[in-house]
OpenMM code with the backbone's topology and positions (N, CA, C; nanometers):
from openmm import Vec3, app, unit

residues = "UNK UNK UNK UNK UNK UNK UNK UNK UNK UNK UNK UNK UNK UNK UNK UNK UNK UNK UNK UNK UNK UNK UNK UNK UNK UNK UNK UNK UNK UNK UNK UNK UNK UNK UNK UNK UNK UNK UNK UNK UNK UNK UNK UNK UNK UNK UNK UNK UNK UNK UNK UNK UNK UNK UNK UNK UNK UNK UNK UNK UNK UNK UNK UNK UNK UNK UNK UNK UNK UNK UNK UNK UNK UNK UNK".split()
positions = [
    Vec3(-0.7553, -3.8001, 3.2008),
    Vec3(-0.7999, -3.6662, 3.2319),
    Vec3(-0.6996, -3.5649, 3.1778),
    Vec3(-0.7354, -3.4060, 3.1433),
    Vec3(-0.7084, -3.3583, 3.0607),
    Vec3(-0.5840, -3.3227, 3.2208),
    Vec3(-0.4908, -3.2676, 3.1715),
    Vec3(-0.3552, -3.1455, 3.2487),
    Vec3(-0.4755, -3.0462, 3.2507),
    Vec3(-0.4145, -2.9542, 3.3726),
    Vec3(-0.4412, -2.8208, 3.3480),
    Vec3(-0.4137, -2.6480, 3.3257),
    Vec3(-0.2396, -2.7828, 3.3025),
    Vec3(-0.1590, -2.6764, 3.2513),
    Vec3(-0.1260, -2.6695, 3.1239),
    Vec3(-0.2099, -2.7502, 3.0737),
    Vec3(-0.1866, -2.7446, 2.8824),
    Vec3(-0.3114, -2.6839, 2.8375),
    Vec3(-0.2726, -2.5567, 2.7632),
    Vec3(-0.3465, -2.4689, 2.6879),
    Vec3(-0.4785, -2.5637, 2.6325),
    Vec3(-0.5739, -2.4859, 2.5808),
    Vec3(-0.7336, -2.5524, 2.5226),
    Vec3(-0.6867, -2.5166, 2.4048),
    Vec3(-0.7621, -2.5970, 2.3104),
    Vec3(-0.7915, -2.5665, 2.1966),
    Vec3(-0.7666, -2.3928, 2.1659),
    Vec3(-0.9083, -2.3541, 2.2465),
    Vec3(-0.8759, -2.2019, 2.2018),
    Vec3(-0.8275, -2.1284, 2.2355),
    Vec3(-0.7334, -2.1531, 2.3373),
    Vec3(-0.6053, -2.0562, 2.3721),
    Vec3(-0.5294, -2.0943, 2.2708),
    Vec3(-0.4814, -2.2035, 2.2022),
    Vec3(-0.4159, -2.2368, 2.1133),
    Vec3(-0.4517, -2.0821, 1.9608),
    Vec3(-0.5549, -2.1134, 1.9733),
    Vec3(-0.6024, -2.0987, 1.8209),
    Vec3(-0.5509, -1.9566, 1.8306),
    Vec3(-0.5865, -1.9038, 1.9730),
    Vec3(-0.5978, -1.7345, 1.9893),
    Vec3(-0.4453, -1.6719, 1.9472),
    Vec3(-0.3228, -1.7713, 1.9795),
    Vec3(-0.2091, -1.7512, 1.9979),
    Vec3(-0.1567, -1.7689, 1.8439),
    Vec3(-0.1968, -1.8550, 1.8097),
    Vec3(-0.1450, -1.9010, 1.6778),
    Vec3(-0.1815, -1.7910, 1.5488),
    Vec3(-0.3123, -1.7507, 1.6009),
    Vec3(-0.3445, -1.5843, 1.5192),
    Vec3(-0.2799, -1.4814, 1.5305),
    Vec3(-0.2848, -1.4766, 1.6940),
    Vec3(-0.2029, -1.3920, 1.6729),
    Vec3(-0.0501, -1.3345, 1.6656),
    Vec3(-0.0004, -1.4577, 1.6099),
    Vec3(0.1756, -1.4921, 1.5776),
    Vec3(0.1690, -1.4852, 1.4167),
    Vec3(0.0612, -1.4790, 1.3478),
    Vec3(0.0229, -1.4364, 1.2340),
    Vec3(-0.0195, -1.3298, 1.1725),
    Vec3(-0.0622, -1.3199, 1.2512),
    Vec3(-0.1125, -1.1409, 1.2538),
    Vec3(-0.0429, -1.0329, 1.2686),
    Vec3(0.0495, -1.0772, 1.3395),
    Vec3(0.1292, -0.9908, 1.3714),
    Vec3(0.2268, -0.9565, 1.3132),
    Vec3(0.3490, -1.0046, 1.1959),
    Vec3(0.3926, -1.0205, 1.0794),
    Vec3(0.3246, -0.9703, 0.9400),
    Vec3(0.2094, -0.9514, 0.9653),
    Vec3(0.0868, -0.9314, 0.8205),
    Vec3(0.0953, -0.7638, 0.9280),
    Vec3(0.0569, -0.7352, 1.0044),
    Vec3(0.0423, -0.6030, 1.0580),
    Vec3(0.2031, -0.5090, 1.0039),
    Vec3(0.3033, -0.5099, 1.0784),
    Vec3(0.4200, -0.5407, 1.0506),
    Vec3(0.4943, -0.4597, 0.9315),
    Vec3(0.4457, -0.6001, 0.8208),
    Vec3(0.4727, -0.5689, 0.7196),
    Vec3(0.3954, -0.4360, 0.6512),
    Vec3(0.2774, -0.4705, 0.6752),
    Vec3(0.1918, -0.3555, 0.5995),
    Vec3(0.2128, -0.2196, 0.6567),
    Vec3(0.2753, -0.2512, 0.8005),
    Vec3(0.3096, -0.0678, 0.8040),
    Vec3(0.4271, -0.0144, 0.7908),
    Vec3(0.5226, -0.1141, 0.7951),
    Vec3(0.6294, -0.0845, 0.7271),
    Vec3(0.6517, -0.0635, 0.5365),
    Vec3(0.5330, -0.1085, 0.4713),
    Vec3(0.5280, -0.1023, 0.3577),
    Vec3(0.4318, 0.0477, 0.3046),
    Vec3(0.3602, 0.0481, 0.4492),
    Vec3(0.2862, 0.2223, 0.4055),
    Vec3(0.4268, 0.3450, 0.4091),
    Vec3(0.4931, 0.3040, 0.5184),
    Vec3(0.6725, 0.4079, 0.5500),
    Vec3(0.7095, 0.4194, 0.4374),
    Vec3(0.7290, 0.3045, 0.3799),
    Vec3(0.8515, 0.3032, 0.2639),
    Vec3(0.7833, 0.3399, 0.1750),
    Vec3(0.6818, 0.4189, 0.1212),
    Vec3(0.5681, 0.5019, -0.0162),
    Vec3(0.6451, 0.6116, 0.0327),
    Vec3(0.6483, 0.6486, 0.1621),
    Vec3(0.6346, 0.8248, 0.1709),
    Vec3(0.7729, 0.8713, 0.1072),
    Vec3(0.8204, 0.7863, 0.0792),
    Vec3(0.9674, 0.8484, 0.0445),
    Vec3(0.9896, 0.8436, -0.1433),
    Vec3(0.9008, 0.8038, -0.1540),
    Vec3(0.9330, 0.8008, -0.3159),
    Vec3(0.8841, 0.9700, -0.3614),
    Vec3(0.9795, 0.9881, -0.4769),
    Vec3(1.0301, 1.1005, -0.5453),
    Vec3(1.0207, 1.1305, -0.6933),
    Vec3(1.0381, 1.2132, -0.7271),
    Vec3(1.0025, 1.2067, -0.8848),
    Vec3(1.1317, 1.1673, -0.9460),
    Vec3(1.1214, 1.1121, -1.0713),
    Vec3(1.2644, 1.0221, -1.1086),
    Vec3(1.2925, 1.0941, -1.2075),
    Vec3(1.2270, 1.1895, -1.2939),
    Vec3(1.3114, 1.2558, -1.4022),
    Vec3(1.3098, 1.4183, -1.3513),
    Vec3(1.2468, 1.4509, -1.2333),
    Vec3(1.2285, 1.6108, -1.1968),
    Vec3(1.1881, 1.7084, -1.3197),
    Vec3(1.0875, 1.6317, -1.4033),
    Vec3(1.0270, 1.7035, -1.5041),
    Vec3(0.8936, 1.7088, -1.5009),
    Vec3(0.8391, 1.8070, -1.6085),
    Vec3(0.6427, 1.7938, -1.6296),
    Vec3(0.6302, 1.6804, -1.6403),
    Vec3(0.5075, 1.6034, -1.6253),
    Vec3(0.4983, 1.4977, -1.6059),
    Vec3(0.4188, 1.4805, -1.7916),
    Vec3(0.3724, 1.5854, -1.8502),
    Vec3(0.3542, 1.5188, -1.9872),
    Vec3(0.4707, 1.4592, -2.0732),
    Vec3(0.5806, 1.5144, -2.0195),
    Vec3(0.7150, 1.4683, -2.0944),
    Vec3(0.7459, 1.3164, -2.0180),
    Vec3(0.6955, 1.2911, -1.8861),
    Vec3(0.7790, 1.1767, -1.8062),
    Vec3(0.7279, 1.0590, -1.8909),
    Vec3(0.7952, 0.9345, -1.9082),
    Vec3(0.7353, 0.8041, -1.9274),
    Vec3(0.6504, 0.7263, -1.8548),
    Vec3(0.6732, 0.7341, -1.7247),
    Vec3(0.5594, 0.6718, -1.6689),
    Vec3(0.4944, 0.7508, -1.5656),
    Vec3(0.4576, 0.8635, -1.6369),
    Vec3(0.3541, 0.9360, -1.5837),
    Vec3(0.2107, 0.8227, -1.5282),
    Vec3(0.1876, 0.7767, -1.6629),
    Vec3(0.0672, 0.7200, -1.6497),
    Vec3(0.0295, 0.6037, -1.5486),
    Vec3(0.1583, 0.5527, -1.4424),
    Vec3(0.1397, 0.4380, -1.3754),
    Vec3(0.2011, 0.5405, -1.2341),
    Vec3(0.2590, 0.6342, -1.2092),
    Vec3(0.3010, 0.6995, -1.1240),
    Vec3(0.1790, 0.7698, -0.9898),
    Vec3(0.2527, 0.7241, -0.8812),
    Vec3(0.1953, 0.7398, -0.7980),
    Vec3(0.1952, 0.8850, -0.7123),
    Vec3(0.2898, 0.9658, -0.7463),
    Vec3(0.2998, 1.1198, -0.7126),
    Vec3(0.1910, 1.2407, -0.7075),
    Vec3(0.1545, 1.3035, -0.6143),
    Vec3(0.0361, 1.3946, -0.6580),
    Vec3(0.0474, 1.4459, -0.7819),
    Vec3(0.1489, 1.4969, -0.8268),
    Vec3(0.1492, 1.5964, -0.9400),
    Vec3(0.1082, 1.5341, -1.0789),
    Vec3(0.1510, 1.3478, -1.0754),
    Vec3(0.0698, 1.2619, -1.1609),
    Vec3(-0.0328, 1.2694, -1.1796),
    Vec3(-0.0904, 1.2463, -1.0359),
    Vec3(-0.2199, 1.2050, -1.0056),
    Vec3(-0.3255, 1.3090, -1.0817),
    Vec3(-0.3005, 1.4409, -1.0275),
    Vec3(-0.3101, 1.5962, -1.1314),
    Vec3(-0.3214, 1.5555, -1.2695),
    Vec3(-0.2538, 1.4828, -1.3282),
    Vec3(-0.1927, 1.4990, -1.5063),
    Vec3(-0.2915, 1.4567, -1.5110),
    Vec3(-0.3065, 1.3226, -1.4469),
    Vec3(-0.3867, 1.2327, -1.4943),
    Vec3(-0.5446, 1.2904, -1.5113),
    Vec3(-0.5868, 1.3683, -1.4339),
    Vec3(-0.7243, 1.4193, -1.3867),
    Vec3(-0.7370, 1.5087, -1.5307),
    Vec3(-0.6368, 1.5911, -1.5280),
    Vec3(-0.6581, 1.6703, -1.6066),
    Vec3(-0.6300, 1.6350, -1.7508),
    Vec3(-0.6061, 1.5135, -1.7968),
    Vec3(-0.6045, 1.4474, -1.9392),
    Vec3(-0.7433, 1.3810, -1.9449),
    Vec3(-0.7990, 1.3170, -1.8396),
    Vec3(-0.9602, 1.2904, -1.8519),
    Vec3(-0.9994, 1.3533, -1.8758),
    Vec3(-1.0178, 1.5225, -1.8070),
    Vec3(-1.1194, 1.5911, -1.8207),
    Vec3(-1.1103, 1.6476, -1.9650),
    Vec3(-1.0275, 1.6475, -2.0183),
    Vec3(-0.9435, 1.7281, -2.1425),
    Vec3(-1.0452, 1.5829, -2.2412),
    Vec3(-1.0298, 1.4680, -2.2633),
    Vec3(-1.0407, 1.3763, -2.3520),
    Vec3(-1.2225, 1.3176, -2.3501),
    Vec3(-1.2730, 1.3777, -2.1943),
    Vec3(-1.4327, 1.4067, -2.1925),
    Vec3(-1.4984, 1.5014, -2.2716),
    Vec3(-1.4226, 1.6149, -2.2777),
    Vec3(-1.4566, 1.7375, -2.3303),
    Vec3(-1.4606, 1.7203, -2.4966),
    Vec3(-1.3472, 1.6590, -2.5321),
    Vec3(-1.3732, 1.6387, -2.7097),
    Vec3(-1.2209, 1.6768, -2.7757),
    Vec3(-1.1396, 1.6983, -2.6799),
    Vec3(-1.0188, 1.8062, -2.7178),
    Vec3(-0.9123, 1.6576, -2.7967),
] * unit.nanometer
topology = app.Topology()
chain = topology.addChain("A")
for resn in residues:
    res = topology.addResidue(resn, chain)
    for name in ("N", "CA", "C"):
        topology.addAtom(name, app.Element.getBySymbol(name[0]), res)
């Protein structure tokens, strides 16, 4: 006969998720923190920067919009 002080199956399972989950949570919001702090690396226009084009900064994000719309147009 089973104890009935040893966990079931799915108390098991419930626990084991969430000792996993919780590390994956965690990380990911500690990894949203650490974005807000990034900065521009040459403090220039961004048509002059090098990696404008992979840069995650609004003012990129801008270049970028505005070189589509520029290369839709025919310019």
């Amino acid at each position: 006969m089973k104890d009935p002080s040893e966990p079931s199956r799915r108390q098991f399972l419930r626990s084991a998720i969430r000792w996993v989950a919780l590390p994956v949570l965690v990380g990911s919001v500690g990894k949203m923190t650490a974005r807000k702090g990034e900065s521009c690396v040459n403090q220039t226009i961004c048509r002059t920067c090098g990696i404008a084009e992979t840069c995650g900064l609004p003012q990129a994000l801008s270049y970028r919009d505005v070189i589509k719309r520029e290369d839709g147009r025919g310019r």
